[in-house]
N, C-alpha and C positions, 0 to 999 in steps of 0.2 A: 620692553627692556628699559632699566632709565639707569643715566650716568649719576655717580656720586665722584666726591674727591677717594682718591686710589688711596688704599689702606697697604700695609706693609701684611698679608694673608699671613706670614710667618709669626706675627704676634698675638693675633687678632685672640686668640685663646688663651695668650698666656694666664694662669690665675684661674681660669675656668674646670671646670669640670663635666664631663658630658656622659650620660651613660646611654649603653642600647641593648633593646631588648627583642623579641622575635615572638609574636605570640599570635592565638589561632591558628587553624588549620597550616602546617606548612607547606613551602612552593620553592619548586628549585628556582636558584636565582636570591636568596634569601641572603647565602652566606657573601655574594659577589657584594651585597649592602653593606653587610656588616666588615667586611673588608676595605672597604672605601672611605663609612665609619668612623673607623679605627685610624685608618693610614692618615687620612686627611686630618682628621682630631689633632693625631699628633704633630702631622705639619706643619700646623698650627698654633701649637706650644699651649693647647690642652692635651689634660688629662683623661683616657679614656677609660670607660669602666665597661665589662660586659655585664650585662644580666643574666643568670642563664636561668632557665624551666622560667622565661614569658613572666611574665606579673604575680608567681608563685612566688617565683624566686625574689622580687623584688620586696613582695611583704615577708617572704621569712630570712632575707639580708643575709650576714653571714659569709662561710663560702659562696654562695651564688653571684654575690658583687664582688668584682673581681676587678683588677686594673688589666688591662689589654697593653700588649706589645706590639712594637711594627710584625716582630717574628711569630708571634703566636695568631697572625693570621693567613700565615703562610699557608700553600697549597689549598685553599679552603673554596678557591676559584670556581674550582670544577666540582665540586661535592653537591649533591642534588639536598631538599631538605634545609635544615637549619642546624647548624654544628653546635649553640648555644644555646639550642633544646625548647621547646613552647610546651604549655600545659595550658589546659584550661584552668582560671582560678575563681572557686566561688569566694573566697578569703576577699579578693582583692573590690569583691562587690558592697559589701560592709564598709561601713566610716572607720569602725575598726580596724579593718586590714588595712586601708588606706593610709590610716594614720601611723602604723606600723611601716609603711612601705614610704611614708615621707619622712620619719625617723631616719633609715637606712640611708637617704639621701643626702641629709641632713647633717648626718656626724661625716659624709665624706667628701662634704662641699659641693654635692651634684646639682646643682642645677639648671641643667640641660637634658632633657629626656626625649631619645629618638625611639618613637616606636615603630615595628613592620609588625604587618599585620592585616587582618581585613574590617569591615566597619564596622562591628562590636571592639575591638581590642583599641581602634583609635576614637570611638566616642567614651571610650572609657577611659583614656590619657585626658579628654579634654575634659571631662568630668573633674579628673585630678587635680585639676591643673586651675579649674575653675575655684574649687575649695580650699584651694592651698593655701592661704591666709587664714581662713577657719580651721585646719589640720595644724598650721603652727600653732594658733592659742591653747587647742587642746592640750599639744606635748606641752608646749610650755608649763599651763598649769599642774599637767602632770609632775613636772618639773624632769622630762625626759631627754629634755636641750634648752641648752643658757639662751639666756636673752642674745649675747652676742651672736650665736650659730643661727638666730632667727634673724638676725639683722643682715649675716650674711647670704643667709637662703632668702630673701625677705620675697624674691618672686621665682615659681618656674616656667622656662621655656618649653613647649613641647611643638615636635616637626615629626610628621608622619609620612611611611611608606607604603603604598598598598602591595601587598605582600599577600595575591591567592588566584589559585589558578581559574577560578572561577569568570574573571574579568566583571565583576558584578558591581565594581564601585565607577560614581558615576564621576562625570567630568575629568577621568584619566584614560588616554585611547588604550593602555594598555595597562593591564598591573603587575607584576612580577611573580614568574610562571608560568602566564598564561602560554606564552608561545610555548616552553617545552611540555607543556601539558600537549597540544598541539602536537610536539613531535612524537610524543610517545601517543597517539589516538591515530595519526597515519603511519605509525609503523605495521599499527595492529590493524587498521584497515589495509594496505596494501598487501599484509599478506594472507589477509582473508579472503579479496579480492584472487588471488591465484587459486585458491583453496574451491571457492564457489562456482570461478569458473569453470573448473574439471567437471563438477556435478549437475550443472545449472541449477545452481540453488539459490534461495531468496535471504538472505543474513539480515538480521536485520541489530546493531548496536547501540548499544544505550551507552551513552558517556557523562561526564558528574557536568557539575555546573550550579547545584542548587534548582535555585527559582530563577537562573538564567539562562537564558539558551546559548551565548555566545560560542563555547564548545562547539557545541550540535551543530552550530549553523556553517561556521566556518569551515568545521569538518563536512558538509555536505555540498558547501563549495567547492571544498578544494579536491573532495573525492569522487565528483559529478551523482549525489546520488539521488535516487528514484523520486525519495520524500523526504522530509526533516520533521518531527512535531518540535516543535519549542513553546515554551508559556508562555513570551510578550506576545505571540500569535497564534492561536487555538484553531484548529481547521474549521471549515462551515459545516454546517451541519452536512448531513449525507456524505460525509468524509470516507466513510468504509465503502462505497460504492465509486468516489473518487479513484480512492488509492490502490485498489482491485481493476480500473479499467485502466490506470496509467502501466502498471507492472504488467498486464497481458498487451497492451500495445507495445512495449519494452521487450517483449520477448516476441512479440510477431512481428518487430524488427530486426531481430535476430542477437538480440542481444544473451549472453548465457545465461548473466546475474543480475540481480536485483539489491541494490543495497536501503536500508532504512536506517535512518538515525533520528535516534528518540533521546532527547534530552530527559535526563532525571526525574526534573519538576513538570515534564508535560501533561497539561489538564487537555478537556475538551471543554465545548463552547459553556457548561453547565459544572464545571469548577473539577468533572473527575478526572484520577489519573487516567492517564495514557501509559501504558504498561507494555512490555517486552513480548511479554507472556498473551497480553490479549492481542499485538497484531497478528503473533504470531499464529493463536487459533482461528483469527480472522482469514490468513491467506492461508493456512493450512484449508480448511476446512470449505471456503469459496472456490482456490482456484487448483487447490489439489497439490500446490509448489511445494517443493522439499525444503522446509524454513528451519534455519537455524538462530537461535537468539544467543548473544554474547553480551554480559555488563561488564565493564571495563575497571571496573573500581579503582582502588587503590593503587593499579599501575600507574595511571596518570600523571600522580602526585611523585613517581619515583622519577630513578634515574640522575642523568647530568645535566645541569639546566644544558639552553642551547645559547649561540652566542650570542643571540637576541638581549636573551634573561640577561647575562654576565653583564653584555655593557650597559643596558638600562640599570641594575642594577650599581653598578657603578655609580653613573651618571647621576644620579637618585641619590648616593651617598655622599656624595660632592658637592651636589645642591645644597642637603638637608643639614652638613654642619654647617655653610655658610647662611643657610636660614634660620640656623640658631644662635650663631655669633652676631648678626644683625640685626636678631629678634628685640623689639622693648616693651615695657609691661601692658604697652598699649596695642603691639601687633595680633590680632587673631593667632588659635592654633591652626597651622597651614601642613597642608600634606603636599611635599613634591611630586609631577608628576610630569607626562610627558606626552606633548599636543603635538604630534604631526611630526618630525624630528626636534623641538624645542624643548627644552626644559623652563617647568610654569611652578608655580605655586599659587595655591588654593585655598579658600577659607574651607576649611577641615570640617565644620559643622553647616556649611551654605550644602558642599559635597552629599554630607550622611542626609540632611534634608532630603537630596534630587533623589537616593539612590531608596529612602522609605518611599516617595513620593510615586516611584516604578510600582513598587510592592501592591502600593492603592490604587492602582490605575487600571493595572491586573486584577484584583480583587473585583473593583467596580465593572468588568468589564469594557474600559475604557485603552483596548489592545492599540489604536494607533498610535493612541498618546503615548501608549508604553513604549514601543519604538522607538519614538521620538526622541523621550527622558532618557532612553541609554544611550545617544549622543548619535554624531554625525555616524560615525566608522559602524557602531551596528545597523546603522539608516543604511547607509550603502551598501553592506554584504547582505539585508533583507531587499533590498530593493534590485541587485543583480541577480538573485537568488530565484525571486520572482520572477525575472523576464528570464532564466536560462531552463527553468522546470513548469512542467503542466503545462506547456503550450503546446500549440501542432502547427504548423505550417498554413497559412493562408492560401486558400484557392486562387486567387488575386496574385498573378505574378506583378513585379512591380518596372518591369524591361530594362533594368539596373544590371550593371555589371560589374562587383569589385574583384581587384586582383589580392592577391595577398603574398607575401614572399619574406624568405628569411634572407637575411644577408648576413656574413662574415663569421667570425669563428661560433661553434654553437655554446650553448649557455641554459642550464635546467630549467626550466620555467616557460622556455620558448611553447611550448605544446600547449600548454593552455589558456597561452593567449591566441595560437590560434584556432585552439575548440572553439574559444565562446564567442570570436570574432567570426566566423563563421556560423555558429547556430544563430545567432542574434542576426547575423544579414538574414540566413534563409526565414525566419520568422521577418524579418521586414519582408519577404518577398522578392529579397534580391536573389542573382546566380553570384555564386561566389567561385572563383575560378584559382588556383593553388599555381602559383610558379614557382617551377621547380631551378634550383641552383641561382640564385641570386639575377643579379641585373645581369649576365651571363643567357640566364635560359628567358629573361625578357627580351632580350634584342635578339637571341638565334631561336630558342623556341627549343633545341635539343639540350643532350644531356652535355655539360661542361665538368672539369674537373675541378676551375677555381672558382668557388662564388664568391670569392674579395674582389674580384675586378670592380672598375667604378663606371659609372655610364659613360661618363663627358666621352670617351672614344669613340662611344656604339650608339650615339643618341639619335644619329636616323635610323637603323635599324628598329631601335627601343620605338619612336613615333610611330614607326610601319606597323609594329606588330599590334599597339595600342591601339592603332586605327585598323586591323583587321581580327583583332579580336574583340572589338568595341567596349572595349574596357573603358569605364566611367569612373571608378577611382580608384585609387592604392592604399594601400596599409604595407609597410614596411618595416621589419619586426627586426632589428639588430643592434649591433656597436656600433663603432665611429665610423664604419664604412656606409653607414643605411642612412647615418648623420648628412656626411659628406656626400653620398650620392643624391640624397632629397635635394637637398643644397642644389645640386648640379641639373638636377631635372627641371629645377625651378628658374633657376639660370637660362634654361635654356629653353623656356616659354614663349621668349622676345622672337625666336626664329621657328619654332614648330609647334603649331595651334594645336596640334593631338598631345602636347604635355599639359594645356590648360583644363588641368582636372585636379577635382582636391583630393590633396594626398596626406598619409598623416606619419609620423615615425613613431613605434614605440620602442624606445630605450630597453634593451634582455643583450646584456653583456656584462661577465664575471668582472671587470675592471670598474666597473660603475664611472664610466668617465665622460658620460653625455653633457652634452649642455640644455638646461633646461629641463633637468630633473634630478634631486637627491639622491632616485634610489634607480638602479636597474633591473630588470630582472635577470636572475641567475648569481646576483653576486652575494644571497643571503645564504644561498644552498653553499659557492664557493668560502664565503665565512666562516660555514659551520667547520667545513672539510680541513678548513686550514688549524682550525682552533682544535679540534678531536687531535688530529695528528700532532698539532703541540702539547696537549693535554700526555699523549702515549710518550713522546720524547722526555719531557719533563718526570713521567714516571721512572724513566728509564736511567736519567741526569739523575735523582733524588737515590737511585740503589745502587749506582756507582762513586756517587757524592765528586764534589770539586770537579764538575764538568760544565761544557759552555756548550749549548749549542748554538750555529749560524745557522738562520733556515732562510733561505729566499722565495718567496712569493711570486705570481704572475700581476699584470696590472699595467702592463704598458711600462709608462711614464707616471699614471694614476697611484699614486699613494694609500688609495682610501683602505683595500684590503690587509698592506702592512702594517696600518692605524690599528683600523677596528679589529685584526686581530692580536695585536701585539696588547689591545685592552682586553680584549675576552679572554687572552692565555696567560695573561698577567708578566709581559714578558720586559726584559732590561732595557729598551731600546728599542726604535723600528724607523732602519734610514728609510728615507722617502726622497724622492727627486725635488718635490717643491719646496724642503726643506733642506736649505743647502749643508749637506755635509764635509764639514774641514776637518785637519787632522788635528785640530786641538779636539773635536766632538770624538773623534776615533781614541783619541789618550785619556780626556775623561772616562771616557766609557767602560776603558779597562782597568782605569784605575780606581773606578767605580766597582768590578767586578772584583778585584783584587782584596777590598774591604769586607764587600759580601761574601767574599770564602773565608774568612773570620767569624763568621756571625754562626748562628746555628744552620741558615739557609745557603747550603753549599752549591746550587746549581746556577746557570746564567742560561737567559733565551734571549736571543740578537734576533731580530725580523730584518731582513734586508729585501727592499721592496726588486723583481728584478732591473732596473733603468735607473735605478738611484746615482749614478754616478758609474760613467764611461771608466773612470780612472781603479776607482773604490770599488772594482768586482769582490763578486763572492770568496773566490779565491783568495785573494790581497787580505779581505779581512780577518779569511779563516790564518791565515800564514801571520797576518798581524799580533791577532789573540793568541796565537799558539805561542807565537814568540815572544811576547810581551808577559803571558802567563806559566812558562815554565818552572817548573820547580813548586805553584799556589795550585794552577788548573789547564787540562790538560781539552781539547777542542776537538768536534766533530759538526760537518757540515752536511747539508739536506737540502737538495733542490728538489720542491714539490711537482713543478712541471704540469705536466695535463689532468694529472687527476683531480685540480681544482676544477673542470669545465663539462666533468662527469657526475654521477652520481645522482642518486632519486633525489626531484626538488623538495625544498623544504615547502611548510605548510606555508609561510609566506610567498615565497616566491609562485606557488602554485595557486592561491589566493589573489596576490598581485598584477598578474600576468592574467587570469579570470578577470577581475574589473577592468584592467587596460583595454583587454579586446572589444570587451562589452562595449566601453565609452568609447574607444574611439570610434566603431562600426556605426552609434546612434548619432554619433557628431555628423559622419562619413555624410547618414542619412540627412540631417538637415542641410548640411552646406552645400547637396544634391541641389536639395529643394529651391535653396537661393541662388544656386548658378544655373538653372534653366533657366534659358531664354532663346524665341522663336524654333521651341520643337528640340534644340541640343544642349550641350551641360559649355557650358564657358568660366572657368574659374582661371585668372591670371591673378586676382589681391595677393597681398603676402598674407594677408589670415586664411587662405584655403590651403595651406600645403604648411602642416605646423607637427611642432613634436609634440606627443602628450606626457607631460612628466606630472611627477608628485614632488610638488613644493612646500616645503613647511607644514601646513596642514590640508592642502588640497590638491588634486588632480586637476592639472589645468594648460589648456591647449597656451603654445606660444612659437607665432611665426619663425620658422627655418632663418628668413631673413636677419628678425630681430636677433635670433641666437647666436650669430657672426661674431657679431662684437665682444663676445664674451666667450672666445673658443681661439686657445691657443693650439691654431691646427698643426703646428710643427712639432708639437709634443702630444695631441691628439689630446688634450684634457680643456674643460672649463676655465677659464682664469678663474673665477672665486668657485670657491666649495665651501660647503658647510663645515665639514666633517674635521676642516684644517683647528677649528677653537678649540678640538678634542684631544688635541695631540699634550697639551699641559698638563691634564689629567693624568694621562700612560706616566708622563714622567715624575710627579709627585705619586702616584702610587707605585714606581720603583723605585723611589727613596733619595730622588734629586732633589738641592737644594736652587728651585729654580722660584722664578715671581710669577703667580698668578695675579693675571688682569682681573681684581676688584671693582672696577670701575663701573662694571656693567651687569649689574645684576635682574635677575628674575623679577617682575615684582608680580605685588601680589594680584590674579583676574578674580573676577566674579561670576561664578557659575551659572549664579539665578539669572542676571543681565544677561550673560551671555547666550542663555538658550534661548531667551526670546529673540534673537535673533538669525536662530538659525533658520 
């Protein structure tokens, strides 16, 4: 990040012009850009223009360039796809269509060009963008625009979005789609998986991706399955004798199913495909299995993005005007994108380099390199991927004992951090031992009703059973309770040498309110659940018109759910506890709402986080708006309650919770190794008993001790959060005239540098 002098963001476009276009293959999440786009453009005091049909549309001008409204991008949140249309254009591959297409720009003072897309549609903006001083002299001498309109077009900006569910563009952890590609590819496995199991049948899925396997792989993390082929890694030779002796050990464990997922582009070691059709005659015909093949097509691509896609999207839309209002004739075309939770900007063409550079590496035969060049996040779901399939159990037990235990309210995603935290011990050779009811069934050993109890009461008990079950370390998989109880066992190492064993927390609670990690698990599944259910109310607001709904969230004291969903459902507002709310924010809000039943957009969504304020319940506000808007709009309130802490995990959360286990269990194993001493395990440091969270861009252990300081335990939340710089956003794209901190911007990394050092 680097500081500049603060600009007034409300001016920063006045006089400008900006347009945006949507082209290639579409991906849900597409139109959450072009709403952001739009919204923020205008913010800004530019002019917004849509493109519509992608780069068709911009060489044949016309109706297709269009000026955009705040209103005319309303509800467009939720719509899977691209509302603004993409085609492919062979038009726009000629100098002719080009020069046609800077024409259009030209007479309407555009020059600012956002494109989404995937890496033909943004090396082709840069292309444009390259020749655009040679495209002016052309028209010129045609005489098809004055000297003047070339003086004022004299340069274009261009800022790029990757926009495809592929995830195939390099140096972005994610690109827009991919995750609801993702949900729609575990809807269709999970209910396949019921379907096979009735039969014991072998299914085996093919899902899109191109020449990337990112799909396939994730999908075969997250749905534990048999085998995966992908092209950055082609199996060894004698692969059909492999994947024939894995599926009959799978089922002479008693397993019913078998699942396979075959990426699109899967070659074998000699460049051919790997096809649906051929494993399926492979296991048909070796092991006799009832095999079913499904290709997944075009579902993928449909649907509602998920709230992943919406706020990336956003977030992406936000960035990319402000990387065009800052652009000068000397900045690279830059594609925004997003590293870990940060929003980066990249050189647009260093980017299309890495991601040809995969294509060659594959070609050559050069598969680890290929791994590599598709960045850290494919590194790590290929490398847990690895240590949780094809392996078998070591004869070599290792005389290790870890425990493992849920603590506090449950939260989606829990189950699979404890599959992999336990497959990955018994392949180290550990016994992994399951405690049932929280620190409750550690210190009694029986069945309890509450497993929030905290230890500090029970803590000789807790040492007794430690030391008669000879348990050697923990894993503690919960919320603020698993927080606070690490805390406490560690505390209490000074007086009971059976607590001096490493222990680790992983953060799986819907509130995401841990210290010492961004994200938790369970709160992406809780995300979704809250944003669907806004998505249905808002349809419901929209066919009764001039209605408000209040909806209150769960989250503690924790804001972060009322945030990120009050961006993913596009909603008016979202009290939060750490943002104090007074009654002047409660009288703008509806006198905010009161304008917006004027406009064409007749409905209003209030998020009201539940803890935001003792005074300012749900109640008070519903009775506030009702009262304040009778006779404009008329109120109805919605407490969501438990079914945020229910429901099948998302692909992330199910994803996420897979690596947690894995890494913590192999930490588990080293910090073993360094606390033996004379024949027993002695850990008292504060580095052996840490939480594992995901920081920025990495997963990374950090002492219980150290995270004190940074935990306001009276409210049960972090003192800083990330998620708080995002809250600006929600309000400029509900039409607040609020100031965005300019001061701090993106700047630009470098791809090539940077991967030599990963």
């Amino acid at each position: 990040m680097q500081r500049s002098a603060p600009v007034d963001p409300t001016k920063m476009g006045v006089g400008k012009g900006i347009a945006v276009l949507t082209s290639g293959g579409d991906a849900q999440g597409m139109n959450a850009a072009v709403r952001a786009t739009v919204r923020v453009g205008i913010y800004t005091g530019a002019k917004v223009y849509f493109v519509h049909e992608g780069y068709q549309g911009l060489v044949d001008g016309g109706d297709n360039i269009r000026q955009a409204t705040w209103e005319s991008v309303s509800m467009m949140l939720q719509l899977g796809g691209t509302v603004i249309g993409s085609a492919r254009c062979q038009d726009f591959r000629s100098k002719e269509g080009r020069a046609k297409a800077a024409c259009n720009l030209v007479k309407l003072g555009i020059t600012n060009l956002c494109v989404i897309g995937g890496d033909g549609s943004l090396t082709g903006a840069n292309e444009f963008r390259n020749e655009w001083s040679e495209l002016l002299q052309i028209l010129l001498k045609a005489g098809k625009i004055t000297a003047e309109e070339a003086k004022c077009s004299s340069h274009l900006n261009i800022v790029g979005m990757v926009g495809s569910i592929d995830n195939d563009f390099c140096g972005t952890d994610m690109t827009i789609g991919t995750d609801s590609a993702l949900h729609r590819i575990m809807e269709v496995v999970d209910a396949i998986t019921t379907t096979a199991q009735s039969h014991q049948r072998a299914f085996i899925l093919e899902v899109m991706g191109r020449h990337c396997g990112y799909l396939a792989l994730v999908t075969a993390l997250a749905c534990g399955a048999d085998w995966v082929f992908i092209p950055e890694m082609p199996p060894d030779e004698g692969w059909e004798d492999h994947l024939c002796r894995r599926l009959t050990y799978q089922r002479s464990i008693g397993n019913r199913l078998n699942v396979i997922i075959v990426a699109e582009g899967a070659l074998d070691r000699h460049g051919k495909p790997i096809t649906c059709d051929i494993i399926k005659n492979l296991v048909t015909k070796k092991l006799g299995f009832d095999t079913r093949a499904t290709i997944l097509g075009h579902v993928q691509r449909g649907g509602t993005p998920s709230a992943f896609d919406r706020i990336l999207g956003s977030r992406m839309g936000v960035e990319a005007v402000m990387a065009l209002l800052e652009a000068t004739p000397d900045t690279p075309a830059c594609v925004v994108s997003l590293s870990g939770n940060m929003a980066v900007r990249l050189p647009l063409m260093e980017c299309v380099q890495v991601t040809k550079e995969v294509t060659k590496a594959m070609a050559e035969g050069r598969f680890e390199e290929a791994v590599k060049l598709r960045g850290k996040s494919f590194e790590n779901n290929w490398n847990t991927y690895k240590l949780l399939a094809h392996v078998t159990a070591p004869d070599m037990k290792s005389n290790i004992n870890i425990a493992i235990m849920n603590v506090g309210a449950p939260c989606a995603g829990m189950n699979a951090a404890v599959r992999s935290a336990v497959r990955i011990g018994i392949l180290q050779g550990h016994s992994m031992l399951a405690v049932h009811d929280g620190f409750d069934g550690l210190a009694h050993g029986t069945e309890c009703i509450n497993s929030r109890s905290l230890p500090a009461s029970m803590i000789e008990e807790i040492s007794l059973n430690i030391a008669k079950y000879n348990i050697h370390a923990l894993v503690i998989i919960g919320g603020f309770e698993a927080f606070v109880g690490g805390l406490e066992l560690v505390t209490a190492r000074e007086k009971y040498e059976e607590l001096c064993i490493p222990l680790v927390v992983i953060p799986a609670t819907v509130s995401n309110n841990i210290p010492g990690s961004d994200f938790s698990i369970g709160a992406d599944t809780a995300l979704n659940t809250i944003t669907t259910t806004c998505d249905r109310i808002k349809q419901s607001a929209a066919g009764t018109k001039r209605r408000v709904f209040i909806i209150e969230t769960m989250g503690g004291y924790c804001g972060y759910l009322a945030t990120m969903a009050g961006l993913a459902a596009g909603a008016d507002a979202a009290y939060i506890y750490e943002e104090r709310v007074g009654i002047h924010d409660l009288e703008t809000n509806v006198e905010h709402l009161l304008e917006k039943m004027k406009t064409t957009v007749k409905r209003g969504l209030i998020l009201r986080n539940e803890k935001c304020n003792a005074n300012y319940t749900t109640d008070f506000i519903f009775n506030l708006y009702s009262e304040e808007g009778k006779g404009v709009f008329d109120c109805r309130k919605n407490v969501l309650g438990h079914m945020q802490q229910g429901g099948t995990p998302t692909p992330f959360d199910r994803n996420f919770g897979t690596k947690m286990g894995a890494k913590a269990v192999l930490w588990l194993t080293e910090k073993l190794k360094e606390c033996y001493r004379h024949g027993r395990i002695f850990a008292n440091t504060p580095d052996s008993a840490c939480v594992l969270g995901m920081k920025k861009r990495a997963m990374i252990f950090q002492p219980l001790s150290d995270l004190k300081e940074d935990t306001d335990s009276e409210h049960r939340i972090p003192k800083t959060q990330w998620w708080l710089k995002l809250r600006p956003i929600l309000k400029i794209l509900a039409k607040y005239k609020i100031s965005l901190d300019t001061s701090e911007t993106a700047t630009m990394e470098h791809v090539i540098k940077k991967r030599g050092t990963v």
